[in-house]
N, C-alpha and C positions, 0 to 999 in steps of 0.2 A: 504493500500500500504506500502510495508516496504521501510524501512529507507534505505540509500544508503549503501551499503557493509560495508566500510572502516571506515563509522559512528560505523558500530555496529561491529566489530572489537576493535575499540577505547574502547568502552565499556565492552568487551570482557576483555579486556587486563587493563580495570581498577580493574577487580576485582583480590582480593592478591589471592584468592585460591578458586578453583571450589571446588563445595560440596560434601564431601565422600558419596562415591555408598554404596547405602543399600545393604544387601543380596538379596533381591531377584532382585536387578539392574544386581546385579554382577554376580547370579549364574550360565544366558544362559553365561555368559562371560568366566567361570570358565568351561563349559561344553563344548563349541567352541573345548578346546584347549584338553579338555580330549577325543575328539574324535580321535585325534590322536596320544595320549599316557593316556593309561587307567593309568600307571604307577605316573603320576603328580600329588601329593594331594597339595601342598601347598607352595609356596617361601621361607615360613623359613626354610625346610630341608636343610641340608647340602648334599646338591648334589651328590659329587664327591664321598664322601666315603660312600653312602648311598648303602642298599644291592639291591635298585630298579637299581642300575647301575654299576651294579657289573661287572667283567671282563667276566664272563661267558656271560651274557644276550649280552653282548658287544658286545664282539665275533660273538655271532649268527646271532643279529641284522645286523652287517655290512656286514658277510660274504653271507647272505642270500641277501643281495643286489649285493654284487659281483658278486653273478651265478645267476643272472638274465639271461635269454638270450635275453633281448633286451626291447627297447621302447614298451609302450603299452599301449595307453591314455583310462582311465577309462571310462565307460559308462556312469556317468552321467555329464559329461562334453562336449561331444558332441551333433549336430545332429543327426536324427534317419537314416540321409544317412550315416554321414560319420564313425558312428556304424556299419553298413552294411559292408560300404568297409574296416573297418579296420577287422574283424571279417575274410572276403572275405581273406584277405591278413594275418592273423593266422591263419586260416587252410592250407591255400598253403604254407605259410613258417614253419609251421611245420613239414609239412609232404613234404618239398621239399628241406628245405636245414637242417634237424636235423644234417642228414650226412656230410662227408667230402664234402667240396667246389669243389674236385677232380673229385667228383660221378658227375655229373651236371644231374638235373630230366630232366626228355623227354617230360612231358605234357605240350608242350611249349602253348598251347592256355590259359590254365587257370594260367599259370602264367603272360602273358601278361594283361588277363585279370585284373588278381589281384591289378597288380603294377602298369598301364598306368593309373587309374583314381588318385592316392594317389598323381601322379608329379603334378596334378593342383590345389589340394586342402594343401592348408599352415600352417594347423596344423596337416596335417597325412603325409608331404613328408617328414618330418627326418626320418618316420619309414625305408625308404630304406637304408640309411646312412650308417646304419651297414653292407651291406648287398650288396653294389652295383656290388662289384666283382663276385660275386656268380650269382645275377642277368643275368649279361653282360655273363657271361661263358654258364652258362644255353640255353639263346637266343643266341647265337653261336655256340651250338652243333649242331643245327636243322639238321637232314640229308636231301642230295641237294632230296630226294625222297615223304619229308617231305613238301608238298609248303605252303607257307603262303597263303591266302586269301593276296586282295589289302588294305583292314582295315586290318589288322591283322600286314600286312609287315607296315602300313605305320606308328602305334603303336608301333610296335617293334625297328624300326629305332628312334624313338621319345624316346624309354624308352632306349634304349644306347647312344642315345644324351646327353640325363639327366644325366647318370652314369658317363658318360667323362666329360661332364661340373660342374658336382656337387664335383668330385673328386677333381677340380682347386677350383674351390668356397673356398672347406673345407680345402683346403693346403693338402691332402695325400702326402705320401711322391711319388718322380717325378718316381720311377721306378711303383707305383700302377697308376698314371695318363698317363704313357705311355705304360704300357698293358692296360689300359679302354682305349686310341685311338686305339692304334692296333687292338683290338676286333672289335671295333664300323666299321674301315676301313674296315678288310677284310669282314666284314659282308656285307657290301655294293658292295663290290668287286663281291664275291660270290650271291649275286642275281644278280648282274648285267650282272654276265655272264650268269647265268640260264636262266632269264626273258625274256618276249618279249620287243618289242621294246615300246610300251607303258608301261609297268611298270618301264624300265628303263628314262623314258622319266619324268615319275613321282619321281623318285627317285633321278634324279639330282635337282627338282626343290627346292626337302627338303632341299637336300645339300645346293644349292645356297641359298637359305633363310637363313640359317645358317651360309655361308659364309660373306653375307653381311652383318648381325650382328654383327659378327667380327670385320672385315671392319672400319662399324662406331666408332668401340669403339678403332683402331689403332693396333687390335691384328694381329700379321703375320699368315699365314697358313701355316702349319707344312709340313714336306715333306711327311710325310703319306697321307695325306690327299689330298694336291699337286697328286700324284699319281692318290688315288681317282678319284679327279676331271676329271684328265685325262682321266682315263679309260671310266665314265662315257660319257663325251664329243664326244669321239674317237666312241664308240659304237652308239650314236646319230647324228654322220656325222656330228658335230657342228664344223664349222670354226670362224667366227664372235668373235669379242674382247666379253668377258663380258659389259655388261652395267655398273657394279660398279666397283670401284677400289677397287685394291688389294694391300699384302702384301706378298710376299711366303717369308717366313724364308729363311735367306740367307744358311744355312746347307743343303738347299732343292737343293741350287744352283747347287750346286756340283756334278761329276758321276752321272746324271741322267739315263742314261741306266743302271749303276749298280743297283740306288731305284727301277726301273724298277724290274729287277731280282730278287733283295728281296722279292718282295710281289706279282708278279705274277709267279716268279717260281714254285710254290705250286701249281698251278690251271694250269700248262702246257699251257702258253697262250704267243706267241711269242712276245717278248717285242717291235718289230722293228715298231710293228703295232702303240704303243702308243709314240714311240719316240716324234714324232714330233707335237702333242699333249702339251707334255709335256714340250716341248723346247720355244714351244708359249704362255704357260702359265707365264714362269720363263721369256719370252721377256716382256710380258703383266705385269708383276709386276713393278706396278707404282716405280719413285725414293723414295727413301726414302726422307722425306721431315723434315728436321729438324726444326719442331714446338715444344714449353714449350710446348703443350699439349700432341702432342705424345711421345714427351720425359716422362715428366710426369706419363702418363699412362703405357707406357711401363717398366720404373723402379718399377712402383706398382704390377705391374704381376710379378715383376722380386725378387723383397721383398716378396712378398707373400710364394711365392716358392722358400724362404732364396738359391736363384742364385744370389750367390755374385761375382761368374765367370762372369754370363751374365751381370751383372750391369759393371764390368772392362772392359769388353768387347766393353760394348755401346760408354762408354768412350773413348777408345782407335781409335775406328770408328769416334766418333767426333772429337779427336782431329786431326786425320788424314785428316779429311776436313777441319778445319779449318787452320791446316798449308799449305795444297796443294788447298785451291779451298776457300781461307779465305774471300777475292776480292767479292764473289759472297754472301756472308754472312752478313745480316745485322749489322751492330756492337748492338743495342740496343736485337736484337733477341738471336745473340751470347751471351751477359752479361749477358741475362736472364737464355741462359744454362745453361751457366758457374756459377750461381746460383744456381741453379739446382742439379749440381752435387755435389759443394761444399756440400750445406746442406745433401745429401746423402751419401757422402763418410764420414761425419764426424759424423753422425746422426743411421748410418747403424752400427750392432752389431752383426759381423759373430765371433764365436766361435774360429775359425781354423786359422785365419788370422786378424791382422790389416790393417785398408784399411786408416792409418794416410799417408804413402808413395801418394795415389793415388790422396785424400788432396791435399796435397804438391803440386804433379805434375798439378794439376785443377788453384793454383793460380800462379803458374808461367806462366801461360796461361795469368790470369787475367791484363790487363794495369795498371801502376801508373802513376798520381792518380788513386786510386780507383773509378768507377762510383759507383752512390750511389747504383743501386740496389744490385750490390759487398758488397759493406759497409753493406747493412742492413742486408746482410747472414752473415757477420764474427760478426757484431752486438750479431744476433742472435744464433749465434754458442757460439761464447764465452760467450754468456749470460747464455745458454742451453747445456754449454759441456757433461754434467753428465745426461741430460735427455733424461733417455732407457726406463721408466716404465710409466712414467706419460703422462697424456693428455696433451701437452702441449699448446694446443690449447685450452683451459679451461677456459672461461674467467667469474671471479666475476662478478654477478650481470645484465650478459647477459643469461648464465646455471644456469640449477638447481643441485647444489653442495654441497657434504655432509657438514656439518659446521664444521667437523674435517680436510676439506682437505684447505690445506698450503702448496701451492709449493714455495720450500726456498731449497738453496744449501748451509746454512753454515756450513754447517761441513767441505765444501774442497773450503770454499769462496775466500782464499786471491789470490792465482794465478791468479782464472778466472774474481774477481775484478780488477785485475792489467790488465789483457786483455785488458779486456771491455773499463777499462780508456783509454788505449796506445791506443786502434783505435778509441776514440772518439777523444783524442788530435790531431790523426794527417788527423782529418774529416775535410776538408775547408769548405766543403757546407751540406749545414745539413738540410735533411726536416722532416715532423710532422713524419711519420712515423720511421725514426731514435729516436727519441724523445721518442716516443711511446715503442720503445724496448728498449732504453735506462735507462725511469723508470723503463720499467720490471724487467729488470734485477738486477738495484740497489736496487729496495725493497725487491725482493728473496734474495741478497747477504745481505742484511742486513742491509745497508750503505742509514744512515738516512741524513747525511752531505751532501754526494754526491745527494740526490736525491732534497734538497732544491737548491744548487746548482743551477741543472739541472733546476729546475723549474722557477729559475730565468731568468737562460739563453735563454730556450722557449718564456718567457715573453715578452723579449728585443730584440730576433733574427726577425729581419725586412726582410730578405732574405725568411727565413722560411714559413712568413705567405704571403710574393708574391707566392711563389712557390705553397703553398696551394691552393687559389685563383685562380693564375690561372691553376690548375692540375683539382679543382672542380668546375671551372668558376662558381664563386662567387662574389658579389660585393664587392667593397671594401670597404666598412663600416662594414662586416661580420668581428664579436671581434674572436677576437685572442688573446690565445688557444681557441679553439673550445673545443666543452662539451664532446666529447672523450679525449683528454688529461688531461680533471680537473676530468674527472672519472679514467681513469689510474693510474695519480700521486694520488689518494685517493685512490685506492685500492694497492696499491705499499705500501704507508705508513702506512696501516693497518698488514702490511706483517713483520712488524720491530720493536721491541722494543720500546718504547717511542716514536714509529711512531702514534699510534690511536691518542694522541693530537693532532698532528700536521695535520693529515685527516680532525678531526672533526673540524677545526681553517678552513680550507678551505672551507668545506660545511656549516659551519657559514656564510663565507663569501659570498659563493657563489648565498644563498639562500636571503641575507639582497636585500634589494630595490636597491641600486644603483651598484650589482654587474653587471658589461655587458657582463661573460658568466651563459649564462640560465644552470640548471642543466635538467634534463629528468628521467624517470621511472630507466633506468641504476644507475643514483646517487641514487634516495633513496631506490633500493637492495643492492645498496654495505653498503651503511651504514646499511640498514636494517641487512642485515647479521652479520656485527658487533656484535652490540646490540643482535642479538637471539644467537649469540657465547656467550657473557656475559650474556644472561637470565635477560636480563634489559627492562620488561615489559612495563615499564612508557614511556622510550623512542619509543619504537619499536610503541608505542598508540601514540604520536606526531608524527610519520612519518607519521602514514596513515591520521593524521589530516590534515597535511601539504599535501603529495599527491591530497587530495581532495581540500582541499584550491589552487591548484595550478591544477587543472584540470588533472592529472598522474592518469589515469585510471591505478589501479594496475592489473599485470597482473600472469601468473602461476608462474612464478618463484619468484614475491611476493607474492605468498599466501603460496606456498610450504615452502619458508624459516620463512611467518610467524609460522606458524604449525610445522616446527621443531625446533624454541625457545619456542614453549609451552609443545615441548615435552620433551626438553632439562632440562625446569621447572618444568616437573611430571606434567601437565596441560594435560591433556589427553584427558579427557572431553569436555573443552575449546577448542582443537583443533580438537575434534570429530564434534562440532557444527560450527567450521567454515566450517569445509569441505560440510557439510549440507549444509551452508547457500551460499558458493560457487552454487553450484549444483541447487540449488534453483531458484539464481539469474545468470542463462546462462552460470558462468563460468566452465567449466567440467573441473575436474582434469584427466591430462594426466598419460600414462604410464610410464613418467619419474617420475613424482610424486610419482604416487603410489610407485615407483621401492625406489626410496630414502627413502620414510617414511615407509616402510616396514623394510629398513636398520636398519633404526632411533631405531625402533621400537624394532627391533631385539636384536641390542648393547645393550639397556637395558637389556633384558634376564630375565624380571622378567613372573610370571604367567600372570600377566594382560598385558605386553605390547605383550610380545608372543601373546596373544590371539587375541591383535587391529590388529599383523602383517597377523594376518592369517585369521583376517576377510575381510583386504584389500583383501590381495592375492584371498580369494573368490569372491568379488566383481571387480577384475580386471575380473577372469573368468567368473562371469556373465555376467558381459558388453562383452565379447568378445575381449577384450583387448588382444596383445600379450605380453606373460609373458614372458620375455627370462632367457637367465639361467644367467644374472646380477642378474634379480630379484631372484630367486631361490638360488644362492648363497649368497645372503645378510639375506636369512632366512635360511638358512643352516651353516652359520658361526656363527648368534645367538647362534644356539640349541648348537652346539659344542661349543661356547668358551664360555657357560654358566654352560655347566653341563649335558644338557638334549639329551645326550648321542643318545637316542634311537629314540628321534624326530627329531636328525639328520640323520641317516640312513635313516628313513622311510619317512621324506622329500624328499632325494633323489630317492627314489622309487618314489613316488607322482609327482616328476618332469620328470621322464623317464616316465612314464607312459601315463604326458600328452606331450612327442611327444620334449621335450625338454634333449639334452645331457649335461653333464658336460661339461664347459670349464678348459682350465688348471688352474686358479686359484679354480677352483671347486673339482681338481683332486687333487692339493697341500691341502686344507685343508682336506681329508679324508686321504693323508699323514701322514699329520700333527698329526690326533689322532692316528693313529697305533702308530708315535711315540710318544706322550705323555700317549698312555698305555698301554707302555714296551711292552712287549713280544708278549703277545697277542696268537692269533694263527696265525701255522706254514701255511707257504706259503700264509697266506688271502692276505698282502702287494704285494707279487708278481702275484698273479691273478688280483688283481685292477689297477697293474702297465701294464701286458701286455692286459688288456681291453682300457688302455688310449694309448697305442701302436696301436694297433688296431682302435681305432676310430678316429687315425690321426691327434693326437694331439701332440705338438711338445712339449716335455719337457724343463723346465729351471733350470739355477743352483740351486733353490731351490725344483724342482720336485728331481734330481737329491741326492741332501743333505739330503731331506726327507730321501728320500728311501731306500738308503746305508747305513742311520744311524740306521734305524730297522733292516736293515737284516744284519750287523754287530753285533748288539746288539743280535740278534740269534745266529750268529756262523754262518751264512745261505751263505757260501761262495761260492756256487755253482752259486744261484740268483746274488751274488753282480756283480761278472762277469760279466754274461749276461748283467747288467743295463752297466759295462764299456764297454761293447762290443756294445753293446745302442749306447754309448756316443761317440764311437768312429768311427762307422759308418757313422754317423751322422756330425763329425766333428767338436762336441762341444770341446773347448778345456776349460777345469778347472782354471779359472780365480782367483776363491774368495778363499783368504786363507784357509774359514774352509772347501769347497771342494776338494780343493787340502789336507790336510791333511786328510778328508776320504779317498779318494782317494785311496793315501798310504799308510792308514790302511789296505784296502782291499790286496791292491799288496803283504802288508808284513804279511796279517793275524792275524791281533791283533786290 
């Protein structure tokens, strides 16, 4: 029977250095990585200027990934179905959309056929992504002489569901998601008036299923769709309220005889008939009910689709009820709006406009005093003014997190420290949760003073720990801080200069016999992480002593951070065998693991750790794991900011192939090498720029900076245009000094 995990970890982690791999350990190891560049003999070469990575081979390499036409997951990465259907669905897309999107093909069965199994299966439905315009056009040419079958139609309406709903999913830009509704309506339109009364009978039921999905999740029904419904209803003699509630878009509200005309004038169908239809629908749209939830969700649909109109909008609605109908408003409900939108208007990063005025106007709203949950957003704001990029929701030692990531603001610390101060001074009542962001933010800012301080004053605040008590109706002998605060203030303090003494002086304390708040598995990750930040093995082998002494069954996110200070130590072996001995003993490592130690793995960039990284990445795809493209770009950022030029390209091939696209930071680092190798070839940059246009990906100032800055570097001022023509569409407006000075480069041609 083996020994407990954390025992044989301990032992692990006593020995100074695992045993150098013989050659023939090493050679499959050495062969792994050659099977996807013949080109790699060995770590000492000098990479960059070697003739294996010359600009020619470069060139080819990456542009031959460019003119791919599309996702295409290898065969032996699949089942022998879903080989079938993808197979199924490249012959029909080759031979159905090679041509313009304009041509739309007629053999409307075998392409239903092709593309309605791939929407349910989850490692072949990206393959439509590219392609759902063209799809949706195609199934909307049908001529009315042409009938579906009842499967066929009821497929078809499911495979333009998909394409409308997938285009919001992916954020397309809002004129490609509002011609995929448009198509999807009048399709429904157009059988509705062909069909008989039973197929339309069946064709509302789709609808409504779909409608009430919506529903649940707070989303309004668009006025096309409104219509729809109409028609449908109108044609089935349906009087009767719906059974579920509704939301119609207030834009639906509006000339509804005129929506009317719009979309049935085409099909010659006298609109008088659906009026009143339609006028019952928009009575039947429950009130709008002002709940944090569907507030909430409504601004994330509304983020998504960067509607920084419709977000001022929402606002504006709100505050018009709460000045004219405030009475009927709970005060507790309202502050948590007004919550709400603070952190959004301050937090939201539109291009085109600052929404600081809109701020402003949300806490003049707000009473003074401040209620706390007030306080805990301007807490939180001026803790988090500058955080556009980061998780901020990322917490030590509860995530599994790279050991290089430190979120810290000092470089523009002193204002938003002086914030933070002025609203804590003029806070009267203060509970754990204040507290809680309060260290946050003082160990990001830096401020080691402030955060003992602080920890004093949690100590002594009596108010604080009623409030606790009774909010988690708890007894009163329950010690105060509680073990989230003494985990916070310790991972605050490891965030700060000459703060790790003052953490490890706590978990001294906290761990001794007569402390009376207990620590949990959270404390000994955060310290753990520490320690595998400093590659200080000795200690990182008493924590799992202690874990075990103190019954802290350790869980993924301690095993993962143990495994990345043994990688951090060139201990590779060592943490090849915990992962083993994990696996062994019930605990499976998850896909956030693998995804991070793939990274880990990566950053190094030598032959051998390339090779661990790509043995995971295969063993994620045997287990059936899904690989997202985090994963895939943490080994694509290896290959290229190591040198290994070609195993970057052909990574990215490897990744589209099985079924996973570039994200924008996938799309910035293939930027990024064009520009770090110069010149390159003509137009490759701007073919990879309009395929990341195309797949509806939203560019940022540093997509942006890339890409100007190569095709400046060309003279290529015909492209630079089009990308400011990009940018201006779009309504990004050039913020960061060195964008703005390409910028007007470009304007002035130099």
């Amino acid at each position: 029977m083996q020994a407990p995990l954390a025992r044989q970890v301990a032992k692990y982690l006593s020995l100074q250095a695992g045993p150098p791999l013989c050659s023939k350990c090493l050679r499959p190891i050495q062969q792994q990585i050659r099977h996807h560049s013949s080109r790699i003999s060995s770590p000492q070469r000098v990479r960059k200027t070697s003739s294996e990575f010359s600009s020619r081979n470069r060139d080819r390499d990456r542009d031959s990934y460019i003119t791919l036409p599309g996702p295409s997951p290898s065969r032996s990465e699949f089942s022998a179905t879903d080989e079938a259907l993808r197979e199924n669905f490249d012959v029909i897309f080759s031979s159905s959309f090679s041509s313009s999107s304009s041509t739309p093909h007629r053999d409307i069965p075998k392409i239903v056929e092709a593309v309605y199994p791939l929407i349910f299966r989850r490692d072949l439905k990206s393959l439509l992504d590219g392609h759902l315009e063209q799809i949706s056009i195609s199934l909307s040419s049908t001529p009315d002489n042409n009938r579906f079958t009842n499967e066929q139609l009821r497929q078809a309406i499911t495979i333009l569901n998909h394409c409308w709903a997938r285009s919001i999913l992916l954020n397309f830009p809002i004129e490609k998601q509002e011609l995929l509704e448009k198509i999807y309506a009048e399709f429904i339109i157009r059988q509705a008036l062909i069909s008989n009364k039973d197929v339309v009978r069946w064709i509302s039921e789709v609808l409504e299923s779909f409608l009430e999905k919506r529903s649940n999740s707070d989303l309004p029904i668009s006025r096309k769709t409104s219509v729809v419904w109409a028609v449908l209803r109108t044609k089935l003699g349906i009087l009767e309220q719906p059974k579920f509630p509704f939301i119609v878009d207030s834009s639906a509200k509006q000339d509804g005889k005129d929506q009317l005309k719009e979309f049935l004038g085409p099909f010659g169908e006298d609109v008088d008939l659906y009026i009143e239809q339609l006028q019952n629908l928009l009575e039947w749209s429950h009130r709008y009910e002002w709940s944090l939830k569907r507030i909430n969700k409504e601004i994330h649909v509304l983020r998504r689709q960067e509607d920084y109109e419709g977000i001022i909008a929402l606002w504006e609605k709100f505050k018009l009820q709460i000045s004219s109908d405030g009475k009927n408003l709970e005060t507790p409900k309202k502050n948590d709006i007004l919550s709400l939108f603070l952190l959004t208007f301050k937090r939201s990063t539109t291009p085109s406009r600052s929404l600081e005025a809109q701020f402003t106007d949300v806490l003049k709203h707000c009473t003074k005093p401040y209620p706390r949950n007030i306080t805990q957003a301007l807490l939180a704001l001026r803790d988090r003014s500058d955080d556009k990029t980061t998780n901020a929701d990322a917490k030590v030692g509860q995530e599994v997190l790279s050991l290089d990531h430190e979120d810290t603001q000092r470089s523009r610390s002193g204002n938003v420290l002086e914030n933070i101060k002025s609203i804590w001074k003029e806070t009267k009542e203060k509970d754990l949760k204040m507290y809680m962001i309060y260290l946050d933010g003082l160990g990001r800012l830096g401020d080691l003073a402030g955060l003992k301080e602080a920890w004093i004053e949690l100590v002594k605040d009596q108010r604080a720990k009623e409030i606790y008590i009774k909010e988690e109706k708890l007894d009163l002998s329950t010690p105060f801080p509680p073990t989230q605060a003494l985990n916070q203030m310790i991972s605050s303090c490891l965030l700060v200069p000459d703060g790790p003494a003052v953490a490890l002086d706590l978990f001294a304390q906290a761990v001794s016999p007569t402390s009376s708040i207990p620590i949990n598995l959270i404390t000994i990750n955060t310290i753990l992480r520490h320690h595998a930040r400093q590659g200080d093995l000795s200690s990182m082998s008493s924590l799992f002593i202690l874990a075990e002494k103190l019954n802290l069954k350790p869980d993924i996110i301690t095993y993962t951070t143990l495994v990345q200070g043994l990688l951090r130590t060139g201990k590779i072996e060592i943490a090849k065998k915990v992962l083993e001995d994990m696996s062994q003993q019930g605990i499976s490592p998850n896909e956030r693991m693998f995804s991070m130690l793939i990274s880990d793995l990566s950053k190094i960039g030598t032959v051998k750790s390339l090779s661990h990284a790509e043995e995971l990445l295969n063993l994620m795809i045997k287990s059936k794991m899904r690989v997202n493209e985090v994963t895939w770009t943490g080994l694509i950022s290896g290959y290229f900011k190591n040198g290994w030029i070609q195993n970057g390209w052909d990574t990215i091939k490897r990744m589209e192939r099985n079924g996973t696209r570039l994200n924008r930071i996938g799309y910035n680092i293939c930027f990024k090498e064009y520009t770090t190798a110069g010149e390159g070839g003509q137009g490759g940059i701007t073919r990879l720029w309009d395929k990341m246009i195309k797949s509806g990906i939203s560019p940022n100032s540093d997509s942006y900076l890339l890409v100007l800055t190569t095709l400046i570097h060309q003279k290529n001022w015909q492209d630079a245009d089009k990308v400011l023509d990009e940018m201006k569409r779009r309504g990004f407006k050039a913020e960061k000094g060195a964008l703005q000075t390409i910028v007007n480069r470009v304007k002035c041609r130099r």
